[in-house]
C-alpha positions in Angstrom: 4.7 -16.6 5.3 7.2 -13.5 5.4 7.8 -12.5 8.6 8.2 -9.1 9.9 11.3 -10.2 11.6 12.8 -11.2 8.2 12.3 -7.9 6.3 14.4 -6.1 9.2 17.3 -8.7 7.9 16.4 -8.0 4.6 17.7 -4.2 5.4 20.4 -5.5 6.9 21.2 -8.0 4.3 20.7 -5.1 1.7 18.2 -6.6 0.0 15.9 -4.4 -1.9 11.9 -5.2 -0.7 9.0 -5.7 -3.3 5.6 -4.5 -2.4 2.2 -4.4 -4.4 -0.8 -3.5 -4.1 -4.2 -6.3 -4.3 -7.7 -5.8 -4.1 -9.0 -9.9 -5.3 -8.1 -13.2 -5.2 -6.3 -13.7 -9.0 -4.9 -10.6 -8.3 -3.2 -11.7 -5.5 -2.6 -15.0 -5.9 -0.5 -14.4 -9.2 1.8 -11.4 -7.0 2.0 -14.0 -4.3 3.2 -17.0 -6.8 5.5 -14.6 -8.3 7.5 -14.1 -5.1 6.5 -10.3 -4.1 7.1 -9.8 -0.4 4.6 -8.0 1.1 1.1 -7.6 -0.7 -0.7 -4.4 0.4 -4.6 -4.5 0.6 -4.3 -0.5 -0.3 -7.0 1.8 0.2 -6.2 2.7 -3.5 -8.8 -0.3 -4.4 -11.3 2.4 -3.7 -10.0 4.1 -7.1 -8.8 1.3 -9.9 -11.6 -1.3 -8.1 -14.3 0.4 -7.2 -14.6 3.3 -9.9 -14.1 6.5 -7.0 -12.2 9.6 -7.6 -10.6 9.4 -4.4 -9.8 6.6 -1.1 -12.1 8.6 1.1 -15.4 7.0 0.3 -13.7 3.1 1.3 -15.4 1.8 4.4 -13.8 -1.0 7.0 -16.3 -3.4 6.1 -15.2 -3.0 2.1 -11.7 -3.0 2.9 -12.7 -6.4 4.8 -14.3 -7.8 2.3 -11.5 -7.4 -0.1 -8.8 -8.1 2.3 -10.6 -11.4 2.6 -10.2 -12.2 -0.7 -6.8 -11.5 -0.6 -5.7 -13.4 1.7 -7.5 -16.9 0.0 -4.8 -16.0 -2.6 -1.3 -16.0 -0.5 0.5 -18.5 0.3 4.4 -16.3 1.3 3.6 -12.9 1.3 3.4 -10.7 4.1 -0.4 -9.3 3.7 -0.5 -5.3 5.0 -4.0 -3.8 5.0 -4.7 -0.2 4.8 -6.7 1.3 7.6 -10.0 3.5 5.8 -10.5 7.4 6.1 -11.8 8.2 9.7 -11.0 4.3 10.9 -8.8 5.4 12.9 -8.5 8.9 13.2 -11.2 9.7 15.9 -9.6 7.9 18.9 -7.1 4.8 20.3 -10.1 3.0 20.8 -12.0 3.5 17.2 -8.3 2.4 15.8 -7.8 -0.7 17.8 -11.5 -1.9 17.1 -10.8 -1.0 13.4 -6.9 -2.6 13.5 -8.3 -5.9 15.4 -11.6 -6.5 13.2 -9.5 -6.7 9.9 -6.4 -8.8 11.7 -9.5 -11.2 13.1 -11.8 -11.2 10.3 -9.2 -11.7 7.6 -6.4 -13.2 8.9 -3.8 -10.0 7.4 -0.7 -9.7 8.7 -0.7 -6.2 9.6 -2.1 -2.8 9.4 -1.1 0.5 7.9 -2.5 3.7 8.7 -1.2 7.4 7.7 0.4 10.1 9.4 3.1 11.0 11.8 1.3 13.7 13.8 2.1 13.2 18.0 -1.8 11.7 18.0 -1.1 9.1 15.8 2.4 8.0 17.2 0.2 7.2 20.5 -2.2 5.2 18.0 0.2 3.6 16.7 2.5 2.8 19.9 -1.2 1.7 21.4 -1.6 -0.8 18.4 1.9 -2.5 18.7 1.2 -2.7 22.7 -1.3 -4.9 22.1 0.2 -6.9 19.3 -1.2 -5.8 16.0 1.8 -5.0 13.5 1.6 -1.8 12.3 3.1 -0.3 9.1 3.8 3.5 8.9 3.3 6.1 6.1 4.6 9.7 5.8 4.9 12.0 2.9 2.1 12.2 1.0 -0.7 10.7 2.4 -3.3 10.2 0.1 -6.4 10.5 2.6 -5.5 13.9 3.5 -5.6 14.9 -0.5 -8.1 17.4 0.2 -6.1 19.3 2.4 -2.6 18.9 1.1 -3.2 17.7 -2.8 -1.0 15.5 -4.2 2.1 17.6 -4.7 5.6 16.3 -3.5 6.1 16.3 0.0 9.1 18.0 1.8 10.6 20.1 -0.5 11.0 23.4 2.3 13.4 22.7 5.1 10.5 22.5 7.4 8.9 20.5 5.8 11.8 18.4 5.3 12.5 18.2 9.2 8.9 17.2 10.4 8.6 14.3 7.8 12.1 13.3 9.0 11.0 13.5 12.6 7.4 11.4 12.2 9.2 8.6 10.6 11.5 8.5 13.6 8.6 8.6 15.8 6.8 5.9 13.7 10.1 4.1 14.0 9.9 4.5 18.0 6.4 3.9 18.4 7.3 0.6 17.2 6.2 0.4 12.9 7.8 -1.9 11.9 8.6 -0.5 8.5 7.2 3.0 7.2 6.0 4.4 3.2 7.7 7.0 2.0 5.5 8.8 -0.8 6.4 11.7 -3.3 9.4 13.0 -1.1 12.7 14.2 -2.5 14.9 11.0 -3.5 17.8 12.8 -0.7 15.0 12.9 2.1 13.9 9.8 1.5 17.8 8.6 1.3 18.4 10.7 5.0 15.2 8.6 6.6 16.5 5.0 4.8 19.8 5.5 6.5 18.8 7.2 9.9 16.0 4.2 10.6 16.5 0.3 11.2 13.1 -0.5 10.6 12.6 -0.6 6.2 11.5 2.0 4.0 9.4 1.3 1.7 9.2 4.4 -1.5 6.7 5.2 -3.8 7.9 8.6 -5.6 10.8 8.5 -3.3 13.6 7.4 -5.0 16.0 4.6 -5.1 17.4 4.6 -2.4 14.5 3.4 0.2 15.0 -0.5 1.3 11.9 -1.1 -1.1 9.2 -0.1 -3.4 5.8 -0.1 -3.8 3.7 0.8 -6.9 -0.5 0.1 -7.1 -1.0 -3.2 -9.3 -3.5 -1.5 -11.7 -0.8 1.0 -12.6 2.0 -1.9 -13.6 -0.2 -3.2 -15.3 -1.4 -0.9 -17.3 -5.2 -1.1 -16.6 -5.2 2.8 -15.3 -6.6 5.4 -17.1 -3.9 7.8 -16.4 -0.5 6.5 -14.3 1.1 9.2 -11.6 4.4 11.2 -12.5 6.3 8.1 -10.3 4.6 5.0 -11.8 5.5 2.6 -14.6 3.5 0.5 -16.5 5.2 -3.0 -17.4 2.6 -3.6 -19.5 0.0 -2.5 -21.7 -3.0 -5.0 -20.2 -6.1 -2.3 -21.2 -5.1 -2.6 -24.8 -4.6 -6.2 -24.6 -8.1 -7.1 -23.0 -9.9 -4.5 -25.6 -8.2 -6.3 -28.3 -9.4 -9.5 -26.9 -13.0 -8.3 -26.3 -12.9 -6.8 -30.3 -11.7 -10.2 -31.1 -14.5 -12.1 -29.4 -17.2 -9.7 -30.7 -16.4 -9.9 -34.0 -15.9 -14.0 -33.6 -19.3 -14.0 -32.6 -20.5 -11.8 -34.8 -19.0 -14.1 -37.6 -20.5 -17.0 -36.2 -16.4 -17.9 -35.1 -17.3 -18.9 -31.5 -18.5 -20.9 -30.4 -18.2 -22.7 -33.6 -19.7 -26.5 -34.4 
């Protein structure tokens, strides 16, 4: 499996990262086949899995149980799993019970959680101390939607400078690589160069050390993609025609035929 040792030489080496997102086990297997290096178990299941409007109603155990199938699918890639609203937030201790039960329950390699605030560096740093990998994520955080929305991130000079200084932080703390969501493509540029540790955009840009888009959206299965996604394909029209096909096979008396 990727290690995280190898995607700081893959900054180094100046060679771009892939990440995407997974919620089952064809999903992931077919991303981890393909050769994608790191395979986020994202909170975002919540929404293009689960049928929610938002990643807040996700639980640990859910996020567990999907993570789990996940991981039956992946051979290579480096398997991140998103921590769940209020998982970690409360305390140190309610993060590293939360952090440990999905590294020993599913066998991930890592954890990501949200936020850069002074609390959550000493999560974080508390995490790493005790040897759970922990991947960072600043900018937009999606969990905190109700607060901030989902505008871009970082576009007043304050703004900029306290997004610049909790992925220095993260960096410190000891994440071993950090998202970067809806930021300006220059701020995003400004953290890529200032950190060793990889950046890894998602309305950021080109010129983070990777990129990471939600599965459902590349492949066209979501309703409606955000301003920063593309969809490689068009996979809802495909299985509707499909479905059409078989109805009307059946229908015909087509399938399943003598």
């Amino acid at each position: 499996m990727l290690t995280i040792r190898q995607l700081v030489q893959y900054k180094q080496q100046q060679k771009k990262i892939t990440v995407l997102t997974a919620w089952d086990y064809p999903i992931a297997q077919i991303l981890d086949r393909a050769g994608v290096d790191i395979i986020l178990v994202g909170d975002s299941l919540a929404m293009v899995a689960l049928g929610h409007n938002s990643t807040l109603p996700l639980t640990l155990d859910t996020m567990i149980h999907h993570a789990q199938a996940v991981m039956r699918g992946v051979e290579q890639a480096l398997v991140v799993v998103d921590l769940p609203f209020l998982t970690y937030q409360q305390n140190i201790t309610t993060a590293i019970i939360s952090a440990g039960r999905v590294l020993k329950e599913t066998g991930a390699g890592a954890v990501k959680l949200e936020g850069g605030h002074p609390r959550m560096i000493e999560t974080v740093a508390r995490l790493v101390e005790i040897g759970i990998p922990v991947m960072g994520h600043v900018g937009l955080t999606p969990q905190s939607s109700k607060q901030l929305g989902f505008r871009q991130q970082g576009k007043t000079e304050v703004d900029r400078q306290r997004i610049l200084a909790e992925a220095v932080a993260l960096e410190e703390a000891g994440a071993f690589s950090i998202v970067l969501e809806h930021i300006p493509a220059d701020l995003a540029q400004e953290i890529s160069e200032k950190l060793v540790i990889p950046t890894i955009g998602i309305g950021a840009g080109g010129y983070c050390d990777g990129q990471v888009l939600v599965t459902a959206d590349l492949l066209g299965l979501s309703d409606r993609l955000p301003p920063f996604a593309k969809a490689y394909v068009d996979l809802r029209g495909t299985i509707t025609a499909a479905v059409q096909a078989y109805q009307q096979d059946v229908q015909q008396g087509g399938f399943p035929g003598k």
